[in-house]
Residue, then its C-alpha position, 0 to 999 in steps of 0.5 A: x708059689x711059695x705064699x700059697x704053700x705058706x697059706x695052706x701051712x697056716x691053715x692046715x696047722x690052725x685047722x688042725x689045732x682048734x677044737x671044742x674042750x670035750x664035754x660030758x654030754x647025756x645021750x642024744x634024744x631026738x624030737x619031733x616037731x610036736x614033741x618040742x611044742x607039747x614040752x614047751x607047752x607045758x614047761x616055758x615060762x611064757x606059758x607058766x605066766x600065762x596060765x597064772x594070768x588064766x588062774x587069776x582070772x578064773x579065780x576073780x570071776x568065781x569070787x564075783x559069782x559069790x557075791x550072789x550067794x549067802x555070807x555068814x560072819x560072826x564076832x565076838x568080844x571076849x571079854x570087852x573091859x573098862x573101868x575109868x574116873x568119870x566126872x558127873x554132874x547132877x542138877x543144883x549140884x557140883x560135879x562129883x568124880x566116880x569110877x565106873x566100869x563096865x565089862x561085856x562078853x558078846x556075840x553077834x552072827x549075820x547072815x546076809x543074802x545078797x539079791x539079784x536086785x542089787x539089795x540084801x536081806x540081813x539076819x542078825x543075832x546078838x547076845x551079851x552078858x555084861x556088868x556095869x558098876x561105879x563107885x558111889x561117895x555118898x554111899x561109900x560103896x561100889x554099886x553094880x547090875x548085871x545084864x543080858x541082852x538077846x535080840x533077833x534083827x531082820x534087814x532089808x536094803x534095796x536101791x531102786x532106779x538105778x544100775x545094778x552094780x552086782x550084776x555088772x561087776x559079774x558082767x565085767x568080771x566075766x568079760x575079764x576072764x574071757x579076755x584073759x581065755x582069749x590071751x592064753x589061746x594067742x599065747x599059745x599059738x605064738x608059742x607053737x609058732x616060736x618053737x616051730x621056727x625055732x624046732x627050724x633054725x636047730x634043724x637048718x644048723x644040724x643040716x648045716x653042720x652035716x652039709x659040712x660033715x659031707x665037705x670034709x669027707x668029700x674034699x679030704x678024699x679029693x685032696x688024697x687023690x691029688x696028691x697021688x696025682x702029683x706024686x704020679x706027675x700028672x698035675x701040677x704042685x699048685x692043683x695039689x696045694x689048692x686042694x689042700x687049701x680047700x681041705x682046710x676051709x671045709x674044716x674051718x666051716x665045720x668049726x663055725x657049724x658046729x659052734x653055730x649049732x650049740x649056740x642055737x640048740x642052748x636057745x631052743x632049750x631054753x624057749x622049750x623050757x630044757x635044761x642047758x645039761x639036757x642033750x636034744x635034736x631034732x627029727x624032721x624030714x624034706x617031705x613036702x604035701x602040697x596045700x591049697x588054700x582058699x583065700x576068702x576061707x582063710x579071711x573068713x576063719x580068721x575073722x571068726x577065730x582070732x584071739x585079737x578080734x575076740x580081745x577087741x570086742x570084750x575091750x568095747x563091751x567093757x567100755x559100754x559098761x563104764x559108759x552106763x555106770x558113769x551115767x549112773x552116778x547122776x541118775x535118778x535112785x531111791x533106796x528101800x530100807x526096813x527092819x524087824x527087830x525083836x528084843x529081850x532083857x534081863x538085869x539083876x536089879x530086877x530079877x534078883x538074880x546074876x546068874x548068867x543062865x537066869x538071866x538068859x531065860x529071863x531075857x528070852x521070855x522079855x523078848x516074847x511080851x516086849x514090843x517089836x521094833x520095826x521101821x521102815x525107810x524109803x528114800x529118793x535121790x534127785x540130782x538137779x544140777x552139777x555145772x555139766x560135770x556128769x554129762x562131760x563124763x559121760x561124753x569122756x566114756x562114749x569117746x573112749x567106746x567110739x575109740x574102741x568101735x574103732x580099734x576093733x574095726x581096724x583089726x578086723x582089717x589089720x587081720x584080714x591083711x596079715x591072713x592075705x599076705x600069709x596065703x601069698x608068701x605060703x604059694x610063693x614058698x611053695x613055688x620057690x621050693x619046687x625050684x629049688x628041689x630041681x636046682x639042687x639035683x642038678x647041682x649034685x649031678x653037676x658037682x658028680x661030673x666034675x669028679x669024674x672029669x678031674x679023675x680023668x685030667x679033664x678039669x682043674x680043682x679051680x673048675x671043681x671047686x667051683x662045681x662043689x660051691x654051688x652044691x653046697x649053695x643049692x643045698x642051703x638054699x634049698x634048706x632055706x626054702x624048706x624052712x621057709x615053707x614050714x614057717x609060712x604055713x606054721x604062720x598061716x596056722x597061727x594067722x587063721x587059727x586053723x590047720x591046713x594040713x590036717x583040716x581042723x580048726x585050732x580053737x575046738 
């Protein structure tokens, strides 16, 4: 007697003592499910990076697709300066040491369009004025021209026979943006999925800690009753005593809770992207709809839909291109180069002149009686022999692509697998939960009874107590179910990428 009446002390007075430092909190918002999910889509991290991944891939594909476009570059070189002793020869003579100097001011502007070809045309233009001198011994004296010259070059360059490189680095750089659309898409499935089982665990504790709020009250109202009892001389010193007793474990419970609910509310902010300051529920309700799906629609929209299937068929479409270009390289090629070049010069010597502006003119009308330039070059590459070492890089790649046929044919099982297995849990949650609803009704009613029978004397609190236990487990348990079901069918959702509830498809 007297070691349960020390427990009891011991506990009342820990019971009583402990509690939580008090914390300025903001006012208390309540969430929604798809609240929750918009805030994480928007602010966590894991979609932060993902849409830079998206961004960098948007962006190397636009950086590809201009390769088809002109280019426009223009230098110049303001001024070009040197001046240094050279040493000269001169035929029956010893070489003599003269300074020359030379100083240039030019500019060069191209314009290169690529073509769907592979080759380019090229437009260069180029002008300078420019001086040269150096100084004579013999005469004593520094002799020195000026110059400009102005010319107009038209090129062309075109590989024949072999791979066009600037369509497939477009085809891959596509594919990569593709791939990259395809991970944020799965990124994003996984995040609702994340925040939904997280959305569950806040609101299974929340429950929680109000399933404790409700043994407090409960047991602290039968503890005052069976002290009255006592009192009264109807029931014994230890009935009142377990009572108490009872009383402090449900307090004890409520501590643990409402720890357990801080803990877990600082990581769903965290995964929503919150602020630990920020002061957040959750809003839900025990309404449950029936679903019935399908199987082979379920496998079906899976298979269509899947991010990974998608990922693996980009993944075999980039090795058949390494396949081709690593067969290239030792391919048969030609190459097709031809210029057109106009020229004009003007120099001082000759036109007693060194004016820049007259010698520009003079140098305009040369282009006009010079001769053109012009060429034109056609070239072919034959390989002949390598010791094998193209064909077994060709064998190396045709491995990998089998390899990926492979891996792809594998997820679409692997898929077909976790969509099967997702529709069963998703019916055996269903099942249980119904189960469970009529277990926790009758628990309740149960627990009511035995209230009633121990007002009357009809019972102990041994008995009650163990009434009021199993209330409490057919509550969590069906809390647990519940939550079970919403994550199978947030998993189904996420497994076929399409919503059962609502009957649309998630990737339109």
């Amino acid at each position: 007697m007297f070691s349960k009446f020390l427990c009891a002390l011991l506990i009342l007075i820990f019971a009583g003592t402990v509690t939580l430092p008090a914390q300025e909190e903001a006012p208390l918002q309540l969430l929604k499910l798809g609240d929750a999910i918009a805030i994480a889509l928007e602010k966590s991290y894991e979609m932060k990076v993902a849409r830079l991944d998206k961004l960098a891939a948007e962006k190397n594909l636009i950086s590809a697709k201009s390769n088809f476009k002109m280019r426009a570059d223009a230098t110049f070189d303001l001024p070009d300066f040197s001046e240094d002793v050279q040493e000269t020869y001169r035929e029956g003579e010893l070489p003599v040491y003269e300074t020359r100097g030379d100083i240039r001011y030019q500019g060069n502007l191209a314009l290169t369009q690529p073509l769907p070809t592979d080759g380019n045309i090229r437009l260069l233009g180029r002008t300078y004025y420019g001086g040269v001198s150096y100084w004579d011994d013999r005469l004593q004296e520094n002799i020195t021209r000026n110059d400009v010259l102005t010319s107009l070059r038209l090129d062309l360059n075109q590989p024949l026979f072999t791979l066009n490189d600037l369509k497939t680095n477009l085809k891959r750089a596509d594919l990569r943006f593709e791939s990259a659309e395809q991970r944020y898409k799965r990124e994003e499935l996984d995040i609702v999925y994340n925040v939904t089982a997280a959305f569950f665990a806040l609101h299974r504790a929340t429950r929680e800690l109000e399933i404790a709020n409700d043994n407090v009250r409960q047991q602290g109202e039968l503890a005052e009753l069976a002290q009255q009892k006592y009192n009264a001389g109807l029931i014994p010193e230890v009935e009142a005593l377990q009572l108490e007793v009872d009383l402090a474990q449900s307090r004890a419970a409520h501590v643990a809770a409402e720890a357990a609910l801080a803990r877990i509310s600082d990581q769903f902010k965290q995964l929503i992207g919150l602020t630990f300051r920020e002061n957040v529920g959750v809003m839900t309700s025990f309404e449950i709809s029936r679903i019935e799906v399908e199987l082979d629609q379920a496998v079906q929209l899976a298979l269509e839909s899947r991010a990974e299937i998608a990922l693996e068929e980009i993944q075999v479409e980039l090795a058949k291109l390494e396949v081709k270009q690593t067969d290239a390289l030792r391919d048969f090629s030609g190459v097709l180069s031809a210029f057109y070049d106009i020229t004009g010069v003007a120099n001082s010597d000759v036109w007693s002149t060194s004016k820049p502006v007259d010698l520009w003119n003079k140098s305009l009308e040369d282009m006009e009686q010079r001769p053109k330039n012009r060429g034109i070059v056609f070239s072919l590459n034959v390989p002949i022999w390598d010791f094998g070492g193209n064909k077994a890089a060709v064998q190396s790649a045709e491995a990998n692509l089998r390899t990926q046929e492979l891996s792809l044919a594998e997820m679409r099982k692997t898929v077909e697998r976790e969509v099967r297995d997702a529709v069963r849990r998703l019916r055996e949650s269903q099942s249980q939960l119904e189960v469970l609803d009529k277990q926790e009704a009758l628990a309740k009613r149960a627990y009511d009874i035995s209230v009633e029978r121990f007002n009357n004397g009809d019972i102990t609190s041994q008995e009650l107590a163990l009434d009021r236990d199993r209330y409490i487990d057919a509550q969590v348990s069906y809390l647990g179910s519940y939550i079970n079901y919403q994550l199978a069918l947030a998993d189904l959702k996420r497994k076929t990428m399409f919503d059962f509830e609502f009957g649309h498809s998630m990737v339109e």
